[in-house]
NUMAR-430962 format. One record per residue (C-alpha): residue number from 1; residue in three letters; chain; x, y, z. Coordinates in Angstrom, 1 decimal. Layout:
residues N
+-----+---------+--------+--------+--------+--------+
| num | residuo | cadena |      X |      Y |      Z |
+-----+---------+--------+--------+--------+--------+
| NUM |     ala |      A |      X |      Y |      Z |
...
+-----+---------+--------+--------+--------+--------+
This chain:
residues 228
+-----+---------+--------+--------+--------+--------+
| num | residuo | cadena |      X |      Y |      Z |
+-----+---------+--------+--------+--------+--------+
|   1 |     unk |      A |  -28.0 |  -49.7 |   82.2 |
|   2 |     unk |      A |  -27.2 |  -46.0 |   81.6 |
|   3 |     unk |      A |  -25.1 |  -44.9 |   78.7 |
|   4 |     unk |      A |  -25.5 |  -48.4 |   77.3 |
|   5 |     unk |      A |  -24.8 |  -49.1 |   74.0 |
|   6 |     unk |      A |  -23.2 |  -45.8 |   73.0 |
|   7 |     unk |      A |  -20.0 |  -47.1 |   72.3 |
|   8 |     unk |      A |  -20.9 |  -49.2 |   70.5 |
|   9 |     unk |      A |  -22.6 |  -46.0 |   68.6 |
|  10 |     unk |      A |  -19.5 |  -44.3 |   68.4 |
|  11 |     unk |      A |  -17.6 |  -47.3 |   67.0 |
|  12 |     unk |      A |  -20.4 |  -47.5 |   64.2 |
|  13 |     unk |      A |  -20.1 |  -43.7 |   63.8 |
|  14 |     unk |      A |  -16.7 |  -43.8 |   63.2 |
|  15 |     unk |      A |  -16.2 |  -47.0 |   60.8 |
|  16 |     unk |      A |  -19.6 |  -44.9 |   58.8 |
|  17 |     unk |      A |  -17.1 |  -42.1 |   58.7 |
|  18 |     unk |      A |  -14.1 |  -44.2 |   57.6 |
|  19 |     unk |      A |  -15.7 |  -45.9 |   54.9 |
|  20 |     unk |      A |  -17.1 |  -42.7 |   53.4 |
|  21 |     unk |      A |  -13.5 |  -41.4 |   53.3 |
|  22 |     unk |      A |  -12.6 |  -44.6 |   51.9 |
|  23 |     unk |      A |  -15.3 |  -45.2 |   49.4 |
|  24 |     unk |      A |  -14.4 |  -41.4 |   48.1 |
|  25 |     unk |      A |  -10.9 |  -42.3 |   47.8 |
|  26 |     unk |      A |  -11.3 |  -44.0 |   44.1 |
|  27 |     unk |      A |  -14.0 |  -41.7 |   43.5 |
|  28 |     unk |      A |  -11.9 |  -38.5 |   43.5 |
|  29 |     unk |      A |   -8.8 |  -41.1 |   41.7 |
|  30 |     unk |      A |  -11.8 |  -41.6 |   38.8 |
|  31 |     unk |      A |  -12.5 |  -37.8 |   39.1 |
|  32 |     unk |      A |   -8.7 |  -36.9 |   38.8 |
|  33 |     unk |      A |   -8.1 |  -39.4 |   35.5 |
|  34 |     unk |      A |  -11.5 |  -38.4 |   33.9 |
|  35 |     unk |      A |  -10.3 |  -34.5 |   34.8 |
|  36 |     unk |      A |   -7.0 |  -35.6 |   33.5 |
|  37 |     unk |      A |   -8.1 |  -37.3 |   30.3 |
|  38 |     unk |      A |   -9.6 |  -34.0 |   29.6 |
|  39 |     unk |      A |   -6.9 |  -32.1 |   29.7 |
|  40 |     unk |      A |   -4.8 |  -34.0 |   28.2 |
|  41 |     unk |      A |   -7.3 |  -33.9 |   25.2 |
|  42 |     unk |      A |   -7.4 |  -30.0 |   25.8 |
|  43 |     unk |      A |   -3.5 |  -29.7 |   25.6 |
|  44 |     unk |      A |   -3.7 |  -32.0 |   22.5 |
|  45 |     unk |      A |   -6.1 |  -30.0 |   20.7 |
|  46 |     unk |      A |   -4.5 |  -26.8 |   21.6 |
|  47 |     unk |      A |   -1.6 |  -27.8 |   20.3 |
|  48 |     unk |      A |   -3.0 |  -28.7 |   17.3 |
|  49 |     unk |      A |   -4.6 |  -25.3 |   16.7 |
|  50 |     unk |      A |   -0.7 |  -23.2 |   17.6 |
|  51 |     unk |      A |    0.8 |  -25.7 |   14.8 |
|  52 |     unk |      A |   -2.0 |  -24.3 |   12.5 |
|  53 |     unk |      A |   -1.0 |  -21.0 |   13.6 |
|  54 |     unk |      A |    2.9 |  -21.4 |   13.3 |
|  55 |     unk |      A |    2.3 |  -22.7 |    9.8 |
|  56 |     unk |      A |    0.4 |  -19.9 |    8.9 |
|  57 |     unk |      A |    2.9 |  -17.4 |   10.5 |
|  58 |     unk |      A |    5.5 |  -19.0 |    8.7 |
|  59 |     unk |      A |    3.7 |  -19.3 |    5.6 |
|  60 |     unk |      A |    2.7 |  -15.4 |    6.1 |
|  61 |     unk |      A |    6.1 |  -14.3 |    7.0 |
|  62 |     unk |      A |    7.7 |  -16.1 |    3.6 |
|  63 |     unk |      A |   10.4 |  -13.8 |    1.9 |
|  64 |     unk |      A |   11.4 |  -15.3 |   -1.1 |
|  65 |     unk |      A |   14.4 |  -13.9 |   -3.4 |
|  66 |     unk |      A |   13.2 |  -11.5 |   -5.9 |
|  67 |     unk |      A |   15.2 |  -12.1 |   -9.2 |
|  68 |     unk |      A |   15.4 |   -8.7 |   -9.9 |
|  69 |     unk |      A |   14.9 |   -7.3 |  -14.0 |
|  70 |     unk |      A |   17.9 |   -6.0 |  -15.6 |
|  71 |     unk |      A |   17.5 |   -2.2 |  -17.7 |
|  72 |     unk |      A |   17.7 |    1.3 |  -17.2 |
|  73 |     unk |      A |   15.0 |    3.5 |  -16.4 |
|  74 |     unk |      A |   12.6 |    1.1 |  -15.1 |
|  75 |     unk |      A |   10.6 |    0.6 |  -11.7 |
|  76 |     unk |      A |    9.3 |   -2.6 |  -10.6 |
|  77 |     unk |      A |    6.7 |   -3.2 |   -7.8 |
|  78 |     unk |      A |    7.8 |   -2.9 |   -4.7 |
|  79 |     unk |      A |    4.9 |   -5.1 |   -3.6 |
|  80 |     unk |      A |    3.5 |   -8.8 |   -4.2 |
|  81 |     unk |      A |   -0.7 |   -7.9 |   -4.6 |
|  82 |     unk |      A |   -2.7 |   -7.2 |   -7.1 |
|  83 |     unk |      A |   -3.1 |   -3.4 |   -9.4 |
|  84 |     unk |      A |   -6.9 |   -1.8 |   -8.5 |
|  85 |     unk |      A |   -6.0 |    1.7 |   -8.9 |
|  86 |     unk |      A |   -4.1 |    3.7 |  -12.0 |
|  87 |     unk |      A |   -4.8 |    7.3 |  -11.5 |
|  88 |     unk |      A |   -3.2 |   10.7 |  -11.2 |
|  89 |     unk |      A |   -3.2 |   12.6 |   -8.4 |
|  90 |     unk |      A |   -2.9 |   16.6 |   -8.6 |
|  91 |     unk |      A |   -0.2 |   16.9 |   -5.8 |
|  92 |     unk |      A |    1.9 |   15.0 |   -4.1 |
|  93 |     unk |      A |    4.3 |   17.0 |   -1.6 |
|  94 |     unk |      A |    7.5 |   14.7 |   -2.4 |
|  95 |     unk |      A |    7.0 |   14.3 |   -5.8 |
|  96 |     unk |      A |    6.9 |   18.2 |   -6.1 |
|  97 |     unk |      A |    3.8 |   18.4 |   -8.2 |
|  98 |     unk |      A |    1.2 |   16.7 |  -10.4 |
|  99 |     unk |      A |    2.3 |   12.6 |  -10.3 |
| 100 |     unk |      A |    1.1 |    9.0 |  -11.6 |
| 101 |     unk |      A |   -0.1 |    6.6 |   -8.3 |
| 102 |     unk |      A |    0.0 |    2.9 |   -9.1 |
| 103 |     unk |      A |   -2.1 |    1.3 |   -5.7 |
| 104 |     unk |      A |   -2.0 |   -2.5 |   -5.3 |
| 105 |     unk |      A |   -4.1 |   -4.7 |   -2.5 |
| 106 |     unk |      A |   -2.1 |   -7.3 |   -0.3 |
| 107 |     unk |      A |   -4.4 |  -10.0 |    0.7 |
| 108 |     unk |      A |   -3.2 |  -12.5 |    4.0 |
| 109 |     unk |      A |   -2.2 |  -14.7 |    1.3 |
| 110 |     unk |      A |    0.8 |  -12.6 |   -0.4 |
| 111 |     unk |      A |    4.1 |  -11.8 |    0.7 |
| 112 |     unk |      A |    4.4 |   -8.9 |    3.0 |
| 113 |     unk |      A |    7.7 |   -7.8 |    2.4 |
| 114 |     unk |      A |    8.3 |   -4.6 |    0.1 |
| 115 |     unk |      A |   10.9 |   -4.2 |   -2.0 |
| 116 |     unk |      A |   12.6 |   -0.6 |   -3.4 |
| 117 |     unk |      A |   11.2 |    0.1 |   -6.7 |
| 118 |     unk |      A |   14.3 |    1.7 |   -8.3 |
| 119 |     unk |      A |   18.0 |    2.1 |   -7.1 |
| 120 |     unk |      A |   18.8 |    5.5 |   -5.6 |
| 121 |     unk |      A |   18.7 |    7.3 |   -2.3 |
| 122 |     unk |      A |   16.3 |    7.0 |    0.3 |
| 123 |     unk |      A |   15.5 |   10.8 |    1.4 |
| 124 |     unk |      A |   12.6 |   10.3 |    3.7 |
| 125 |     unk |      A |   11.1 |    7.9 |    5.5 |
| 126 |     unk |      A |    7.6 |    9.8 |    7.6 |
| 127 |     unk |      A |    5.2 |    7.9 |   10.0 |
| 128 |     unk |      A |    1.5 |    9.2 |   10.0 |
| 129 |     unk |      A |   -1.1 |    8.1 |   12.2 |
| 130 |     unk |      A |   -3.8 |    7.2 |   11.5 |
| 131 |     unk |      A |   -7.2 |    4.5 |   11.5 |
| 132 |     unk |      A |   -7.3 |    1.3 |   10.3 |
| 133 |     unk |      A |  -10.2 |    0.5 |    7.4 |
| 134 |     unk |      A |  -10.2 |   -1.9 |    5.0 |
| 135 |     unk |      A |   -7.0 |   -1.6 |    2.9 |
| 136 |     unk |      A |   -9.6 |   -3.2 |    0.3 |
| 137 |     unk |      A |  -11.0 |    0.8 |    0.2 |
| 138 |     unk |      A |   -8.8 |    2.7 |   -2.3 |
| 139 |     unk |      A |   -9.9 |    5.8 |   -0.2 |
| 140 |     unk |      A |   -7.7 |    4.2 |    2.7 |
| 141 |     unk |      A |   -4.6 |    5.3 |    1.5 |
| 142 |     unk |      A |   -6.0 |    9.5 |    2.9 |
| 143 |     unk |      A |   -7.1 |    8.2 |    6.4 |
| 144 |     unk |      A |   -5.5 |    4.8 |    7.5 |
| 145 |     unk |      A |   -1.6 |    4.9 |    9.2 |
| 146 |     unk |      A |    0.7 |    4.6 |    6.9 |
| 147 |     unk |      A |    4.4 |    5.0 |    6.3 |
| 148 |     unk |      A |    6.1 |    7.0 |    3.3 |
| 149 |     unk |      A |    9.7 |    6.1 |    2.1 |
| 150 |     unk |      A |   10.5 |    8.8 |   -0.4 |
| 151 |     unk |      A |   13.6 |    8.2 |   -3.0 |
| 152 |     unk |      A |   16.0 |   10.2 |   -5.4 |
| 153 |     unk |      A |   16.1 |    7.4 |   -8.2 |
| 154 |     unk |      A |   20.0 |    6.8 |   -9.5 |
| 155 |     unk |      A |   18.5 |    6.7 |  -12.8 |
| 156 |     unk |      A |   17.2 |    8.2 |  -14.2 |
| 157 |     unk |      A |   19.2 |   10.8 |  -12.0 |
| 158 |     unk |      A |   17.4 |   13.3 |   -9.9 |
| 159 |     unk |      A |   13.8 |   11.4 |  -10.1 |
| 160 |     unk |      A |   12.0 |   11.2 |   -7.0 |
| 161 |     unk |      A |    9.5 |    8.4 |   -6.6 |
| 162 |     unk |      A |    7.6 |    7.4 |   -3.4 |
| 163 |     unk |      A |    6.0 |    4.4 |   -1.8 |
| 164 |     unk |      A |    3.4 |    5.0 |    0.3 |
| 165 |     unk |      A |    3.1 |    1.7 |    3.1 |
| 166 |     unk |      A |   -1.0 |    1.7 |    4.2 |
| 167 |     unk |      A |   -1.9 |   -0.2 |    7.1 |
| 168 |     unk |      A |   -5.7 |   -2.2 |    6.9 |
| 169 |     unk |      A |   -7.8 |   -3.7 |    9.3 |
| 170 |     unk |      A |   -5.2 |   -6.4 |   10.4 |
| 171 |     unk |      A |   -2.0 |   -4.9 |    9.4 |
| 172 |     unk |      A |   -1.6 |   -3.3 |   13.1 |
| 173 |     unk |      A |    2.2 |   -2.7 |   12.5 |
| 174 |     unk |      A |    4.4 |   -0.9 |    9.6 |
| 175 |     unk |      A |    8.1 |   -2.1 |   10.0 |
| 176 |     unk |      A |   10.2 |    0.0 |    7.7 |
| 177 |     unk |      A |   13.9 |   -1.0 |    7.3 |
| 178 |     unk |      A |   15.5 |    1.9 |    5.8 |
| 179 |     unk |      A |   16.1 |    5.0 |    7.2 |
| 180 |     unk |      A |   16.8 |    8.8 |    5.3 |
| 181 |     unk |      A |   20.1 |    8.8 |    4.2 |
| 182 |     unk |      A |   20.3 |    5.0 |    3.2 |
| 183 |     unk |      A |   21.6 |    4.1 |   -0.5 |
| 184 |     unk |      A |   19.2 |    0.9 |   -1.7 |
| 185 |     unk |      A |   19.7 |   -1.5 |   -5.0 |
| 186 |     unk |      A |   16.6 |   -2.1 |   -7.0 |
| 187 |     unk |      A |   14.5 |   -4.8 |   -5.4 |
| 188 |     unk |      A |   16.3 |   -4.9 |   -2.6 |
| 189 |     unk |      A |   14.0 |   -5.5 |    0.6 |
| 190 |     unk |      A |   12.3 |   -1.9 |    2.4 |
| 191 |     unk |      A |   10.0 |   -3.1 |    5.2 |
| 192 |     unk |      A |    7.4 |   -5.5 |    6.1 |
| 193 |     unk |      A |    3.5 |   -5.1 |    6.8 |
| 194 |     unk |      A |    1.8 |   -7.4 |    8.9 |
| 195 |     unk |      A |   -1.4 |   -8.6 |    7.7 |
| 196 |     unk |      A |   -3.7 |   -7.5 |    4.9 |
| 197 |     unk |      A |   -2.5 |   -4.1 |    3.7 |
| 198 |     unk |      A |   -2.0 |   -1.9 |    0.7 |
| 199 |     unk |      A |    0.8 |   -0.2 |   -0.9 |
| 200 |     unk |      A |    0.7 |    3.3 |   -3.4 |
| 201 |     unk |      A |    3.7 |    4.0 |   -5.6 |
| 202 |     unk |      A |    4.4 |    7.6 |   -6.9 |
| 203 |     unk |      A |    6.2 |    8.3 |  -10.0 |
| 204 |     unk |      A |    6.9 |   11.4 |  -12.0 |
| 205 |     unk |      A |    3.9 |   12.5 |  -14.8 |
| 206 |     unk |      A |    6.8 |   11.1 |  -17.3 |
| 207 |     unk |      A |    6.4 |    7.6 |  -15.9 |
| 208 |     unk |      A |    5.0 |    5.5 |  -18.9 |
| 209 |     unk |      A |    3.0 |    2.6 |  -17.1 |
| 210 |     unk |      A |    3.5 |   -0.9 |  -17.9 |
| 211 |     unk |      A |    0.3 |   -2.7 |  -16.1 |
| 212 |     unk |      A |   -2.8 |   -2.5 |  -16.2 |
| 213 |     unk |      A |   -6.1 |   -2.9 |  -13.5 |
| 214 |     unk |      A |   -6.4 |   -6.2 |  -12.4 |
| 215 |     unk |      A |   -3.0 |   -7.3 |  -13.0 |
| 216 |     unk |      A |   -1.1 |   -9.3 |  -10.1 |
| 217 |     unk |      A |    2.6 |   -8.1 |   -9.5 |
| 218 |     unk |      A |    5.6 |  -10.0 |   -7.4 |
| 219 |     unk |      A |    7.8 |   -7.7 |   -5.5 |
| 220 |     unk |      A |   11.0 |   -6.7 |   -6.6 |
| 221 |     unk |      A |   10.4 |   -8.2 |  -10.4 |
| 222 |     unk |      A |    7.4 |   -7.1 |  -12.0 |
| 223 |     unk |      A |    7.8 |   -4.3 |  -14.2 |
| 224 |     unk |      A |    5.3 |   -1.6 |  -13.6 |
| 225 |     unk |      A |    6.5 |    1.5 |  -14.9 |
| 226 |     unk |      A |    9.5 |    2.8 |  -17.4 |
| 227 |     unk |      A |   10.7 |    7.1 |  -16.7 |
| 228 |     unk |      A |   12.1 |    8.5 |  -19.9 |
+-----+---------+--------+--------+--------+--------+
């Protein structure tokens, strides 16, 4: 008989159909928990790797109290790192002449916050761009952005000594926090460099120095330097 058996066909069609959908059903429910599972593993282990890096920001970011030396006449390091250069540069434009540079290294692991090496008034405070080498290169401190804080010691009175802040390869940002004009107490806290960096101090030629190469400094408490 004509068109026999095609509803029949239809019907079949249809419950083939259905039964797809259906059997697809726990398959995308597996697909969703196995997707889920991984994400949930995702979100665990990215987790885990911001905790690293907020214990390491924190850790980097430290600022601990300096206990500052008592005495007249002295500087103390206005940087926690460790003394490669000792030298004596022929001119330096704030120290009016001839001067003694003391450079120090800041690895990740130190403290990043500077402290003023004397007591006095802060009488410049200059931004120079600049690249961004290895702050491990002495040479660094001629080519690399940096920022200078320049200041008339309160004793002894008149002296002008300058701290030169030298951005590396991850120190990206200089954040000075003093401004010209600003009277500062010995070791109190300058500015902050992010990341590995390096920091020059500039004394007057009469600046006897009181470390030596190699030697590792604290911030705000290590002696480095007595100015008759």
């Amino acid at each position: 008989m004509k068109h026999s058996g095609k509803a029949s066909k239809a019907a079949l069609k249809m419950l083939v159909i259905t039964l797809i959908i259906v059997a697809l059903v726990p398959l995308a429910g597996a697909l969703a928990v196995t997707i889920g599972s991984a994400m949930v593993a995702f979100s665990i282990i990215l987790f885990l790797l911001w905790l690293a890096f907020a214990i390491f920001t924190l850790y980097f970011f430290r600022d601990p109290e300096a206990r500052v030396p008592q005495g007249s006449n002295i500087v103390v390091s206005p940087a926690h790192g460790k003394v490669d250069v000792i030298d004596t540069l022929p001119s330096q434009e704030f120290i009016g002449g001839e001067c003694r540079r003391i450079s120090m290294f800041l690895s990740v692991l130190n403290v990043h916050v500077q402290n003023a090496p004397v007591a006095g008034k802060v009488l410049a405070v200059k931004y120079t761009e600049g690249q961004f080498l290895s702050a491990m290169r002495t040479e660094c401190a001629d080519c690399n952005e940096n920022v200078f804080i320049g200041i008339e010691a309160s004793e002894p009175r008149g002296v002008r000594i300058g701290v030169r802040l030298i951005a590396g390869v991850l120190a990206r940002r200089i954040a000075p926090w003093v401004e010209a004009g600003d009277e500062v107490a010995r070791g109190e806290r300058i500015s902050l460099i992010q990341f590995g960096s390096r920091v020059d101090v500039y004394l007057p030629m009469s600046a006897e120095i009181k470390v030596k190469l190699g030697d590792k400094v604290v911030g705000g408490e290590t002696l480095i330097a007595s100015i008759a």
